[in-house]
PyMOL Python script that loads the backbone (N, CA, C, O; Angstrom):
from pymol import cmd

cmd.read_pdbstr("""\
ATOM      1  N   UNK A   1       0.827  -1.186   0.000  1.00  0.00           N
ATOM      2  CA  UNK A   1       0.000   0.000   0.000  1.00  0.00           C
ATOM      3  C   UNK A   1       0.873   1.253   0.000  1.00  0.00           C
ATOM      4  O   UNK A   1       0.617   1.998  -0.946  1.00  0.00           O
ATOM      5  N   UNK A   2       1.862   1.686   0.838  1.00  0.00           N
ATOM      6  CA  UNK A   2       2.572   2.644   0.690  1.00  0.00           C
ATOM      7  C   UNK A   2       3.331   2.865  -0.222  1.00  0.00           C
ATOM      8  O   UNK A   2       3.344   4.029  -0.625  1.00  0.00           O
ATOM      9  N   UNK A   3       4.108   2.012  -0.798  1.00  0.00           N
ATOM     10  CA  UNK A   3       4.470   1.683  -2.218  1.00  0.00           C
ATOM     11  C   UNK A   3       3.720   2.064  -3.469  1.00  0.00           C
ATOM     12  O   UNK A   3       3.946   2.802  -4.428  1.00  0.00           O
ATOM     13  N   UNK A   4       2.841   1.355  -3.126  1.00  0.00           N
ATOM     14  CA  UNK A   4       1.287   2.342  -4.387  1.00  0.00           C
ATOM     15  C   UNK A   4       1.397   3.422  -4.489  1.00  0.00           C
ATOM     16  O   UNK A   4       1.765   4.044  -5.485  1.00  0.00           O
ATOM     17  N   UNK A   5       0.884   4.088  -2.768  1.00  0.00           N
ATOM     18  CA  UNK A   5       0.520   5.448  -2.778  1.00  0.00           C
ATOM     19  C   UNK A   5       1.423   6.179  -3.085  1.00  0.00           C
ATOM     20  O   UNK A   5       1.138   7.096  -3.855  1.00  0.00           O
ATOM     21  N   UNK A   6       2.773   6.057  -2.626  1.00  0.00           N
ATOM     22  CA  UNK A   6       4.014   6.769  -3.199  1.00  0.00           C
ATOM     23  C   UNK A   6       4.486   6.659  -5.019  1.00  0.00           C
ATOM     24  O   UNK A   6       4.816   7.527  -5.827  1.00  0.00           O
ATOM     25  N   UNK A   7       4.371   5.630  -5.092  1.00  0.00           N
ATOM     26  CA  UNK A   7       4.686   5.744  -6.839  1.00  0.00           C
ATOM     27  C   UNK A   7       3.610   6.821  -7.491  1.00  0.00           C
ATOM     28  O   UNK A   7       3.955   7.741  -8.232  1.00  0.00           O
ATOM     29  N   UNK A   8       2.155   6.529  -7.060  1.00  0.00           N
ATOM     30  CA  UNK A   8       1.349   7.437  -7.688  1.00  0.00           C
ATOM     31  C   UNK A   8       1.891   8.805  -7.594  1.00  0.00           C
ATOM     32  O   UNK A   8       2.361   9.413  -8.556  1.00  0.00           O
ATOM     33  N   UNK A   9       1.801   9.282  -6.333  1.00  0.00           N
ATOM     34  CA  UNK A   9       2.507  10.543  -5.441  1.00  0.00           C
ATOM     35  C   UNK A   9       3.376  10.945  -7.139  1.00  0.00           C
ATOM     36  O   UNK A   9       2.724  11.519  -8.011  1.00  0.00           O
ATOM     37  N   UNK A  10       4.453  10.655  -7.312  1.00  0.00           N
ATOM     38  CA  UNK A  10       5.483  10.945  -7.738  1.00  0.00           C
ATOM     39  C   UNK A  10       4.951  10.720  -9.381  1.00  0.00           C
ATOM     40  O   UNK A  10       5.345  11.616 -10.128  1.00  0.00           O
ATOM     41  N   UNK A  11       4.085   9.610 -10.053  1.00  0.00           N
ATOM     42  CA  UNK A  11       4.005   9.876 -11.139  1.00  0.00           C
ATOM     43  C   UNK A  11       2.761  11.488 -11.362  1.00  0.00           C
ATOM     44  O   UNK A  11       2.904  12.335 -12.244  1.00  0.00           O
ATOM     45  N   UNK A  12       1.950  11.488 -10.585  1.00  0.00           N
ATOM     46  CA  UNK A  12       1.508  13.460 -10.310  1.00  0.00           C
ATOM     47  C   UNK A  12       2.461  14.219 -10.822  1.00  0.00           C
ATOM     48  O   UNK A  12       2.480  14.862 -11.871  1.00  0.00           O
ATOM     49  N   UNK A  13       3.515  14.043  -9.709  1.00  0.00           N
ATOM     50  CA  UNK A  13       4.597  15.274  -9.533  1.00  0.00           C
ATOM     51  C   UNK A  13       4.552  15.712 -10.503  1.00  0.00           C
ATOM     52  O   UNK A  13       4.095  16.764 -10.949  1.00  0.00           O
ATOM     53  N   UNK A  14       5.609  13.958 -11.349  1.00  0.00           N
ATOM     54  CA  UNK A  14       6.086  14.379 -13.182  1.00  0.00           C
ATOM     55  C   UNK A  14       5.183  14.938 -13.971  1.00  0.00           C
ATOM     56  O   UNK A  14       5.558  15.535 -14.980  1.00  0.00           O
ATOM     57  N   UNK A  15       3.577  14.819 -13.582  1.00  0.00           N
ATOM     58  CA  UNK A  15       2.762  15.493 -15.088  1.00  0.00           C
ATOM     59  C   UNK A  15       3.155  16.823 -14.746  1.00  0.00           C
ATOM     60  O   UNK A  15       3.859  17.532 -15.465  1.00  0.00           O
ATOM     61  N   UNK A  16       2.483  17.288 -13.146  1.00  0.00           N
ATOM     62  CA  UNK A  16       2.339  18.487 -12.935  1.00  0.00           C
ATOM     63  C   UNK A  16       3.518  19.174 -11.833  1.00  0.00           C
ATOM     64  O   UNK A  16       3.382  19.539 -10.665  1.00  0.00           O
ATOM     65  N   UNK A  17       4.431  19.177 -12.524  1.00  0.00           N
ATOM     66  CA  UNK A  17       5.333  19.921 -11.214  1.00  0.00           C
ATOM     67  C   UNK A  17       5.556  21.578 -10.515  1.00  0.00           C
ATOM     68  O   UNK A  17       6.358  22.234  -9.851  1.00  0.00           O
ATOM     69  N   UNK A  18       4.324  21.673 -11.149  1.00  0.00           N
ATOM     70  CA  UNK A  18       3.645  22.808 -10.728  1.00  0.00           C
ATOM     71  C   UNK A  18       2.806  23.487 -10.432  1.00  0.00           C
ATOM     72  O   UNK A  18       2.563  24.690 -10.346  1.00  0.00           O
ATOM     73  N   UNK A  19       2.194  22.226 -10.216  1.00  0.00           N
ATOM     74  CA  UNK A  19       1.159  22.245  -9.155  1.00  0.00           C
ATOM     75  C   UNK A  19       1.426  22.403  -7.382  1.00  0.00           C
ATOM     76  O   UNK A  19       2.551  22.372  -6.883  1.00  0.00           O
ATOM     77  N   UNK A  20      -0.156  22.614  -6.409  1.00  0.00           N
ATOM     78  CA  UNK A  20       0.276  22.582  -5.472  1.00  0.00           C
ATOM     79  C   UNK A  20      -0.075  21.595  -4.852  1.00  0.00           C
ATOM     80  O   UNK A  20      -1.281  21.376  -4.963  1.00  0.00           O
ATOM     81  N   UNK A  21       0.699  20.609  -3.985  1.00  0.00           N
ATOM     82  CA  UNK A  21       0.187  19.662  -3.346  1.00  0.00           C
ATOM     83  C   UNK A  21      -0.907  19.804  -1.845  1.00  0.00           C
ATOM     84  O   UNK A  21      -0.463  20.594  -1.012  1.00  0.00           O
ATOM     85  N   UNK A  22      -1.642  19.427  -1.641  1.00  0.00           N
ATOM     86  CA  UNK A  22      -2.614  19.554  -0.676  1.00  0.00           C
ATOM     87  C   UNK A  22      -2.764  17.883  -0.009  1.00  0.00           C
ATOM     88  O   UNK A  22      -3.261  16.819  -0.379  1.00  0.00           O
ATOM     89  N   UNK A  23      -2.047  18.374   1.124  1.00  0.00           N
ATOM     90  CA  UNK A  23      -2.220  17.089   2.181  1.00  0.00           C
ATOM     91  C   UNK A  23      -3.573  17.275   3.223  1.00  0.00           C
ATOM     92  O   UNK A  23      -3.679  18.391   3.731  1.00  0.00           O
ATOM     93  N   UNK A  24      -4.529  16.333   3.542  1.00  0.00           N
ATOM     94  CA  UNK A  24      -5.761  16.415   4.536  1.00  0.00           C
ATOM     95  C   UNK A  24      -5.975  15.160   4.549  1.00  0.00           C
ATOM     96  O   UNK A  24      -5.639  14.228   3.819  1.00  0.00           O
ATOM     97  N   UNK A  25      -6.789  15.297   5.800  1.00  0.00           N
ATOM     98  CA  UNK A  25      -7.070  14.358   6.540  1.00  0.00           C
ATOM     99  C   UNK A  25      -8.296  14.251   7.376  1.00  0.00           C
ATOM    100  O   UNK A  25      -8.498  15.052   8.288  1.00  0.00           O
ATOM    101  N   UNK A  26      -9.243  13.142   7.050  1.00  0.00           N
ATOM    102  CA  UNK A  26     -10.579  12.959   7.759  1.00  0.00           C
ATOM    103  C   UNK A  26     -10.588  11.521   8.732  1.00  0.00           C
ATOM    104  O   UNK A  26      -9.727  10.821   9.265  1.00  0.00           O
ATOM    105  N   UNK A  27     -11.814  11.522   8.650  1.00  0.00           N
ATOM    106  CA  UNK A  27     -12.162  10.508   9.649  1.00  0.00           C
ATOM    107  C   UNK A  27     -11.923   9.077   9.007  1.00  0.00           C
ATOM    108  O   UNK A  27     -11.855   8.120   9.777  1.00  0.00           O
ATOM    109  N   UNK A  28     -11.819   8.914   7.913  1.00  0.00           N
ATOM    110  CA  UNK A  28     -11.301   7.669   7.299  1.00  0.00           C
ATOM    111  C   UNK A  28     -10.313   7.274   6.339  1.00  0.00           C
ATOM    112  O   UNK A  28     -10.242   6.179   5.781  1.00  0.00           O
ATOM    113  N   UNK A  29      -9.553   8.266   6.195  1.00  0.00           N
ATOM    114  CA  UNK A  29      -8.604   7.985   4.784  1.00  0.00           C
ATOM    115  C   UNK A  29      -7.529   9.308   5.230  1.00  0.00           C
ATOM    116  O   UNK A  29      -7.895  10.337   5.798  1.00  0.00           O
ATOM    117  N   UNK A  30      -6.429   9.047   4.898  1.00  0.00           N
ATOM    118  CA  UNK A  30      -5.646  10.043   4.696  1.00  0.00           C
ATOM    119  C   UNK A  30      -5.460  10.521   3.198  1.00  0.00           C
ATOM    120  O   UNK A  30      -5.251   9.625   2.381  1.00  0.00           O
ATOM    121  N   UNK A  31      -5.507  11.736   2.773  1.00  0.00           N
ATOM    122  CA  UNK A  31      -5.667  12.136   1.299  1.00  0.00           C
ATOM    123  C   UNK A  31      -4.703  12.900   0.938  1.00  0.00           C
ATOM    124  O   UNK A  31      -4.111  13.292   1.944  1.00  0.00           O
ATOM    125  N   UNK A  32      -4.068  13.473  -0.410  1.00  0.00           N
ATOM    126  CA  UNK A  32      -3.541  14.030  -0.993  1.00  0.00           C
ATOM    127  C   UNK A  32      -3.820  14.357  -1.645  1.00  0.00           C
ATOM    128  O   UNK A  32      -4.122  13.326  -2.245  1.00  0.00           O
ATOM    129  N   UNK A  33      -4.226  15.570  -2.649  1.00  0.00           N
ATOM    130  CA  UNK A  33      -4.294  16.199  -3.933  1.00  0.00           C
ATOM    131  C   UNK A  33      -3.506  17.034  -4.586  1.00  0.00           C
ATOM    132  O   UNK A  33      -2.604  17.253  -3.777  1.00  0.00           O
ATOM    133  N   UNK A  34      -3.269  17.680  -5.615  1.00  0.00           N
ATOM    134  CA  UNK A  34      -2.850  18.454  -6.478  1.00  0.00           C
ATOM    135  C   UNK A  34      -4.073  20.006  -7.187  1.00  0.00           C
ATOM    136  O   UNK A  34      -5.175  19.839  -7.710  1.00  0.00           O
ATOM    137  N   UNK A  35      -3.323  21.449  -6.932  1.00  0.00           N
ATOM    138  CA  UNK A  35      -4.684  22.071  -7.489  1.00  0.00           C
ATOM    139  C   UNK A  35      -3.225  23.092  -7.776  1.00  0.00           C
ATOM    140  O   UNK A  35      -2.048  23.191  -7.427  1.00  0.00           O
ATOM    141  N   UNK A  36      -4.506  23.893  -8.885  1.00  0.00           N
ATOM    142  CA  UNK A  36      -3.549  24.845  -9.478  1.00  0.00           C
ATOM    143  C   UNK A  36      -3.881  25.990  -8.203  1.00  0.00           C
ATOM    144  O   UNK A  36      -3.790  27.182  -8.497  1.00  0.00           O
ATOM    145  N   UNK A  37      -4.165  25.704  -7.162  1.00  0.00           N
ATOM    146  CA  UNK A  37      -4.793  27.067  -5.958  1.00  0.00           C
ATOM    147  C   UNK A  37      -4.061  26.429  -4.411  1.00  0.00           C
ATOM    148  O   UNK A  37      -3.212  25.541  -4.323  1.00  0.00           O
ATOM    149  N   UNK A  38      -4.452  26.901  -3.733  1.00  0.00           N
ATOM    150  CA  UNK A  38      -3.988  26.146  -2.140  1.00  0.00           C
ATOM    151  C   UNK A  38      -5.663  25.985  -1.872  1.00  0.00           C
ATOM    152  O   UNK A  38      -5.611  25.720  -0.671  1.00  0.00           O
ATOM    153  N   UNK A  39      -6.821  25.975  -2.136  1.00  0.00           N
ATOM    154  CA  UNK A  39      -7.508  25.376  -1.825  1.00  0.00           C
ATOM    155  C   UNK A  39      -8.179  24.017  -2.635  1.00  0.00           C
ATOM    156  O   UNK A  39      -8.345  23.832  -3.841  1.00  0.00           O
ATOM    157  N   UNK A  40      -8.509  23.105  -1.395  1.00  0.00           N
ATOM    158  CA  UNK A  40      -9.021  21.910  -1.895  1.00  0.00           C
ATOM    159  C   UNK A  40     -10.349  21.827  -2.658  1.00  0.00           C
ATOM    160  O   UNK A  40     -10.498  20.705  -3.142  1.00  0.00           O
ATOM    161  N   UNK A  41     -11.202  22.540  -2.874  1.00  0.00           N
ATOM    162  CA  UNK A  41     -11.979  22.456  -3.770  1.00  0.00           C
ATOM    163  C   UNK A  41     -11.512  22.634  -5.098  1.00  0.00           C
ATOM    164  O   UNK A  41     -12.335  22.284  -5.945  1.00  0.00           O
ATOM    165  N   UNK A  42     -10.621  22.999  -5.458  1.00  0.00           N
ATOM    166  CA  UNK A  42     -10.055  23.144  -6.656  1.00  0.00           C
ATOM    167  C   UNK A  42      -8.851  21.810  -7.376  1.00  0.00           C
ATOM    168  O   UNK A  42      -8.083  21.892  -8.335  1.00  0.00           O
ATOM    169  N   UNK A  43      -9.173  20.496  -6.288  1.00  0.00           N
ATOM    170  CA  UNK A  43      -7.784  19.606  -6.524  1.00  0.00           C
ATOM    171  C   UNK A  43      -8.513  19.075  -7.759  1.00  0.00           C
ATOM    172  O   UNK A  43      -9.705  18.828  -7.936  1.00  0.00           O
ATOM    173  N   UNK A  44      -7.578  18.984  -8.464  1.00  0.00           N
ATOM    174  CA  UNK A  44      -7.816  18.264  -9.892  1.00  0.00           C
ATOM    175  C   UNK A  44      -7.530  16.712  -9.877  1.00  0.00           C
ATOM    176  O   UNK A  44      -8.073  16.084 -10.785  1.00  0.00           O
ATOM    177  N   UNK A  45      -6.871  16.104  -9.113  1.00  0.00           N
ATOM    178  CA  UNK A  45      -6.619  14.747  -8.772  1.00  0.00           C
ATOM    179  C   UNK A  45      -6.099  14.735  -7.389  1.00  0.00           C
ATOM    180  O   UNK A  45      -5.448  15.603  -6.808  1.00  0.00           O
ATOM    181  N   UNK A  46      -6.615  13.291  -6.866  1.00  0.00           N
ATOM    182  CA  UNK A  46      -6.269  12.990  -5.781  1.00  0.00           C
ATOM    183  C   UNK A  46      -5.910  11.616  -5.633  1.00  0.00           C
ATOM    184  O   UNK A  46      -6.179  10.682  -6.388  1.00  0.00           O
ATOM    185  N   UNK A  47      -4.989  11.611  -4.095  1.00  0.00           N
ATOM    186  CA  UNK A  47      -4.634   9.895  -3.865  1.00  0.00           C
ATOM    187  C   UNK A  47      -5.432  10.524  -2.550  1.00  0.00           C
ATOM    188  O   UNK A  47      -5.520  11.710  -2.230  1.00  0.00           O
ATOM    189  N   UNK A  48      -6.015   9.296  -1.854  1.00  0.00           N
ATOM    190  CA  UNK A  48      -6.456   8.650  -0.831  1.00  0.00           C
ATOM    191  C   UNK A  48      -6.325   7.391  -0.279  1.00  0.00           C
ATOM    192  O   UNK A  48      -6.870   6.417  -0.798  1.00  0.00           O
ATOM    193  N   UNK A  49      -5.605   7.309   0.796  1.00  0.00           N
ATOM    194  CA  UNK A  49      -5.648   5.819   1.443  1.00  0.00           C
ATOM    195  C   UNK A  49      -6.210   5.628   2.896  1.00  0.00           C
ATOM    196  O   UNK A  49      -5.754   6.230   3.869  1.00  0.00           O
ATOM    197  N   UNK A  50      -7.328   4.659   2.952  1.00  0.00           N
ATOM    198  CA  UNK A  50      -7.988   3.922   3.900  1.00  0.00           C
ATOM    199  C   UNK A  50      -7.314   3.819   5.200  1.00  0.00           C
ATOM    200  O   UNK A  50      -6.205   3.294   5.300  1.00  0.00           O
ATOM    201  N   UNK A  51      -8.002   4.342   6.270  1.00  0.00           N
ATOM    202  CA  UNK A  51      -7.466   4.035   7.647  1.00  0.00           C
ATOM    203  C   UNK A  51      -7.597   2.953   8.134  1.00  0.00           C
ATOM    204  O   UNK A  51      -6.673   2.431   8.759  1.00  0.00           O
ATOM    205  N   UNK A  52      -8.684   2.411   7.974  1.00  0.00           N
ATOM    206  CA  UNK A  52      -8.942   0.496   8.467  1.00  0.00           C
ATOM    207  C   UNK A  52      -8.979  -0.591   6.848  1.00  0.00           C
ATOM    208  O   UNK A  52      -8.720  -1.795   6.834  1.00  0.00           O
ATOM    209  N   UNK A  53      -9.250  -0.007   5.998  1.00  0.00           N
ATOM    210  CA  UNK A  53      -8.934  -0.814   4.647  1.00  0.00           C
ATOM    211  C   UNK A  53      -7.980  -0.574   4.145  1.00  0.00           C
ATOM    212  O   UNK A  53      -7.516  -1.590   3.627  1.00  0.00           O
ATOM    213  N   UNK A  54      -7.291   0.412   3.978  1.00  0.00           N
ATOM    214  CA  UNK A  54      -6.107  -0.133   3.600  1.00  0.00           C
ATOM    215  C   UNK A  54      -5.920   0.374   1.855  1.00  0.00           C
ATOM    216  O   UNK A  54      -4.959   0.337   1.086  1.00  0.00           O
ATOM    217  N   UNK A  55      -7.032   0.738   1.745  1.00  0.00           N
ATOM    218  CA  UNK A  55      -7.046   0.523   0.032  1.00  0.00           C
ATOM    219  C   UNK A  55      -6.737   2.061  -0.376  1.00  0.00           C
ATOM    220  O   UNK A  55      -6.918   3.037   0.352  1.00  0.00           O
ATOM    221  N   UNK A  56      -6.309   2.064  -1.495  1.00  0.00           N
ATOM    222  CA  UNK A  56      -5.745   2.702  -2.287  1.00  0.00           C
ATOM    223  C   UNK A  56      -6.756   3.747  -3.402  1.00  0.00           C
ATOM    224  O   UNK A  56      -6.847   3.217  -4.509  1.00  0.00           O
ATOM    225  N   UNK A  57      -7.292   4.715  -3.325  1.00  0.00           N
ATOM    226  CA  UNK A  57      -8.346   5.773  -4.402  1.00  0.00           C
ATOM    227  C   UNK A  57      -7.062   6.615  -5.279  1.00  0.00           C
ATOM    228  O   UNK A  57      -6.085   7.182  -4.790  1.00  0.00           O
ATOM    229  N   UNK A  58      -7.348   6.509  -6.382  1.00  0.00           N
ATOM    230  CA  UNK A  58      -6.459   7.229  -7.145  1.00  0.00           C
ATOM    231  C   UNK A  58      -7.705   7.917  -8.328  1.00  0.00           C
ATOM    232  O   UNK A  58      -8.494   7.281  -9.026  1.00  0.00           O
ATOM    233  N   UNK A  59      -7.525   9.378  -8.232  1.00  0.00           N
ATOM    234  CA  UNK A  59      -8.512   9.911 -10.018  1.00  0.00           C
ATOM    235  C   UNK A  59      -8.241  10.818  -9.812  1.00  0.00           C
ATOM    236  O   UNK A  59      -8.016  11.405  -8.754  1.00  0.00           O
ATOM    237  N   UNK A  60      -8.204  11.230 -11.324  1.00  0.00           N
ATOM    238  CA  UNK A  60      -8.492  12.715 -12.157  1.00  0.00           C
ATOM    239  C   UNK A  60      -9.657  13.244 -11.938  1.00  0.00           C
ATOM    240  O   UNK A  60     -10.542  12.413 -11.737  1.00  0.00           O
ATOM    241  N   UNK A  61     -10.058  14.648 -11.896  1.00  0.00           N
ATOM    242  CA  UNK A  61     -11.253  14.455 -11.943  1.00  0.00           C
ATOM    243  C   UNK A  61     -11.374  15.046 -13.392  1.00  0.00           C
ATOM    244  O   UNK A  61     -10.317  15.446 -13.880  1.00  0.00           O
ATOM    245  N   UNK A  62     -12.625  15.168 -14.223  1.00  0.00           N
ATOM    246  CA  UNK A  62     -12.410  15.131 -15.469  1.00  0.00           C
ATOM    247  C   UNK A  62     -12.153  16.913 -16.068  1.00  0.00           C
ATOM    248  O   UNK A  62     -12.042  17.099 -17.280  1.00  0.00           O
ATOM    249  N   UNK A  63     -12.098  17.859 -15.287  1.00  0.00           N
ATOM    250  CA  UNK A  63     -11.485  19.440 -15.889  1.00  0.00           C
ATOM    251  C   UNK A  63     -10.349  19.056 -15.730  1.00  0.00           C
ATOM    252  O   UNK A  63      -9.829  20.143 -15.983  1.00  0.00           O
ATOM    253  N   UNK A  64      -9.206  18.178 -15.444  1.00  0.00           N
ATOM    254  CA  UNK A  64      -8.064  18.257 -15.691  1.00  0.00           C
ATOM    255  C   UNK A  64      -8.007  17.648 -17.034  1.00  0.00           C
ATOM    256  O   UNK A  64      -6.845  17.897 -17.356  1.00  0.00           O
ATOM    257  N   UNK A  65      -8.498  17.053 -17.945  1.00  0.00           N
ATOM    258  CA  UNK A  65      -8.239  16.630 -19.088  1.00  0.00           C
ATOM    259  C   UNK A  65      -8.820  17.417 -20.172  1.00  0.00           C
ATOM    260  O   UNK A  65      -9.121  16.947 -21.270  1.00  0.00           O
ATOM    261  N   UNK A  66      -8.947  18.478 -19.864  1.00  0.00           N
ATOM    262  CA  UNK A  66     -10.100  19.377 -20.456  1.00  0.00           C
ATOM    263  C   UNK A  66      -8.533  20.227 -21.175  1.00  0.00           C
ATOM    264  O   UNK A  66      -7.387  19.929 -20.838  1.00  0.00           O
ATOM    265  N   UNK A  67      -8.860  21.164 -22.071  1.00  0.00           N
ATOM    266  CA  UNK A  67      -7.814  21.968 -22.705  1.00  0.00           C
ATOM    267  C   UNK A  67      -7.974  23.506 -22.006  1.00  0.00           C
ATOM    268  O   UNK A  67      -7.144  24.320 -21.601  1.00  0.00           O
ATOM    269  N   UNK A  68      -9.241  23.498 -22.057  1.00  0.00           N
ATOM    270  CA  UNK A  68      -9.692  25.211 -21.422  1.00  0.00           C
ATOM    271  C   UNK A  68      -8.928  25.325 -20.248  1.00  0.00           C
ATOM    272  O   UNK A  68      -8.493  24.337 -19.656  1.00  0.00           O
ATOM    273  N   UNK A  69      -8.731  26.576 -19.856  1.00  0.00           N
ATOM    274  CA  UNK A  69      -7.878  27.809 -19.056  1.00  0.00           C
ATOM    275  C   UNK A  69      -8.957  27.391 -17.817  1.00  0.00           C
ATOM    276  O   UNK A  69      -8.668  27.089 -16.659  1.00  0.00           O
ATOM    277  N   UNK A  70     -10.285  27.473 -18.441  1.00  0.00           N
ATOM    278  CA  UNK A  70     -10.984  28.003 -16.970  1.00  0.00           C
ATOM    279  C   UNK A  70     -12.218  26.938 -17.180  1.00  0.00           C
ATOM    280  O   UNK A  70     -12.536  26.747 -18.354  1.00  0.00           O
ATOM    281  N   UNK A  71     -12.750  26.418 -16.442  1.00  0.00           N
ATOM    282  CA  UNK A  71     -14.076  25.854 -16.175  1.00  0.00           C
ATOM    283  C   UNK A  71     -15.130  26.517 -14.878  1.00  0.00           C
ATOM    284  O   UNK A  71     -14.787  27.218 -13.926  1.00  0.00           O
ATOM    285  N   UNK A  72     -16.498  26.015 -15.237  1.00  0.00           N
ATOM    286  CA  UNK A  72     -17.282  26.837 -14.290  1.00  0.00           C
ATOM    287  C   UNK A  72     -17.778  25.439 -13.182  1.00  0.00           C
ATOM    288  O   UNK A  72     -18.226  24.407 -13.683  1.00  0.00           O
ATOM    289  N   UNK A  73     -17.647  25.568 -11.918  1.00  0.00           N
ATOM    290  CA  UNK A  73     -18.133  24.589 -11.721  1.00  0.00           C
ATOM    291  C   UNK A  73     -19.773  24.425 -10.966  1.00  0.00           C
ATOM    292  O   UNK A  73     -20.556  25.305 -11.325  1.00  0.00           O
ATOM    293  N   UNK A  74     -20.115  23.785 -10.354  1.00  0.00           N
ATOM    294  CA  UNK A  74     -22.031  23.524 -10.104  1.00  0.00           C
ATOM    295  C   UNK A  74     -22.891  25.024  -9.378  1.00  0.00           C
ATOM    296  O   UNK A  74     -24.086  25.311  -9.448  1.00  0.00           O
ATOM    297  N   UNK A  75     -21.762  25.770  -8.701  1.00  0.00           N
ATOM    298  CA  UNK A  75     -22.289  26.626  -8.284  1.00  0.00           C
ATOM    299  C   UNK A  75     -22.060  28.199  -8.647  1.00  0.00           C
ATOM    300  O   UNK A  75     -22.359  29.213  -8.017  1.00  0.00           O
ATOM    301  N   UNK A  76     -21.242  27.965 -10.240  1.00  0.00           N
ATOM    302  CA  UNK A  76     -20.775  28.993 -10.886  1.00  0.00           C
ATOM    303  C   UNK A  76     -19.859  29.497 -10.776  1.00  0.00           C
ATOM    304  O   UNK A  76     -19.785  30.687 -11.082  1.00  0.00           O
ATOM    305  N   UNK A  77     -19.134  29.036 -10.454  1.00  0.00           N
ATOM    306  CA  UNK A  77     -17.557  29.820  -9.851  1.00  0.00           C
ATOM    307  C   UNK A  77     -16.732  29.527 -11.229  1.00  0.00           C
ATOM    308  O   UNK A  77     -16.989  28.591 -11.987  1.00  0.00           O
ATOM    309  N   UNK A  78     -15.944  30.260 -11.374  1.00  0.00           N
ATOM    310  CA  UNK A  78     -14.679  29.606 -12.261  1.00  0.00           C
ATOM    311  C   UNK A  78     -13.506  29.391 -11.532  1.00  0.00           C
ATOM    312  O   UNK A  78     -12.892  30.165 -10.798  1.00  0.00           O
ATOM    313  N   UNK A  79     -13.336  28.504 -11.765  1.00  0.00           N
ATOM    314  CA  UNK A  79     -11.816  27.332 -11.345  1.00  0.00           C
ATOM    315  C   UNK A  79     -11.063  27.277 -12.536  1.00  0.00           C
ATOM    316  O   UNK A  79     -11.418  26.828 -13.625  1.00  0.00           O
ATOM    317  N   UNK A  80      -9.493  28.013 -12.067  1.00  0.00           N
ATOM    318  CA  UNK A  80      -8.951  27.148 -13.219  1.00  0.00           C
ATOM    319  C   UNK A  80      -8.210  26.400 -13.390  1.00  0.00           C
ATOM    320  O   UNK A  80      -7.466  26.078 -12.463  1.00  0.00           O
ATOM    321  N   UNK A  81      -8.055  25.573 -15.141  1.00  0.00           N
ATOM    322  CA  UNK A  81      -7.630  24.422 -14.941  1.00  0.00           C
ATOM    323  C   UNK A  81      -6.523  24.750 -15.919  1.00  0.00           C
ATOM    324  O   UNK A  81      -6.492  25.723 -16.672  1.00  0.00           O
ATOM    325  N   UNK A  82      -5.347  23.503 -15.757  1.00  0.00           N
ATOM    326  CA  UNK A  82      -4.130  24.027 -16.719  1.00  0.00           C
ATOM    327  C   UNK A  82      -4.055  22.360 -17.115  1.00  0.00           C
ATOM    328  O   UNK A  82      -4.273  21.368 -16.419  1.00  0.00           O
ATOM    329  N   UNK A  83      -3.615  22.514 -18.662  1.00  0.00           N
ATOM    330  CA  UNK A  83      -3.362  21.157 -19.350  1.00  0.00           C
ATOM    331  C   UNK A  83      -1.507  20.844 -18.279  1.00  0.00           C
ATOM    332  O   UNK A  83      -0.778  21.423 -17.474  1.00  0.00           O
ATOM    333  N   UNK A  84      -1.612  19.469 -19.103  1.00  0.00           N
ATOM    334  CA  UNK A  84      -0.296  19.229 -18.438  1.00  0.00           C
ATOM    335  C   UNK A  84       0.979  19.723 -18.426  1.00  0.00           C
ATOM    336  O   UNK A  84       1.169  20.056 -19.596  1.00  0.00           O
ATOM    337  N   UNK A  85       2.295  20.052 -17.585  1.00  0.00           N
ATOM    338  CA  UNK A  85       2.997  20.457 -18.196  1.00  0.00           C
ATOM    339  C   UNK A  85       3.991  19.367 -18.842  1.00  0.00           C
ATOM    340  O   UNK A  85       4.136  18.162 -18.637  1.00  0.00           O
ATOM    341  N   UNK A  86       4.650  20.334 -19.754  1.00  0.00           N
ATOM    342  CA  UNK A  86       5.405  19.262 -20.451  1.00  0.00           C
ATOM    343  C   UNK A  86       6.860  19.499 -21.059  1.00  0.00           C
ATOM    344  O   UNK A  86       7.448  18.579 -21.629  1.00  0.00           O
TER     345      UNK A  86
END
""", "prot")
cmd.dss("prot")
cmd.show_as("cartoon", "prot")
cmd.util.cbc("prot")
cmd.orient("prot")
């Protein structure tokens, strides 16, 4: 499991190494994301791993695969999003 979560960790980095990383933590999983902001509503992908399972959540969410600068999201805001760097 830590092995997982760390390789993922690091294949992130390489897309986006300029992004910001966002570490949190709830009542069941310890999480990580990536956002072009310091806030977590804006993470474009995340790792999560299970406090009593153990298991491993890895996704994009889908405005990171998007080309546009900016997306609006459910409550109208614009967030923005940046293609990969490369």
């Amino acid at each position: 499991m830590k092995e997982t979560a760390l390789w993922l960790r690091k294949f992130v980095w390489d897309l986006y190494p300029n992004s910001n990383e966002l570490i949190y933590d709830n009542y069941n999983a310890l999480a990580f994301g990536w956002s072009p902001t310091d806030r977590v509503g804006h993470v474009f992908c995340n790792i999560a791993v299970g406090r009593s399972t153990h298991n491993v959540h890895f996704g994009f969410y889908w405005a990171a695969r998007s080309p546009i600068q900016k997306i609006v999201d459910w409550r109208g805001q614009s967030i923005p999003v940046f293609p990969r760097d490369r």
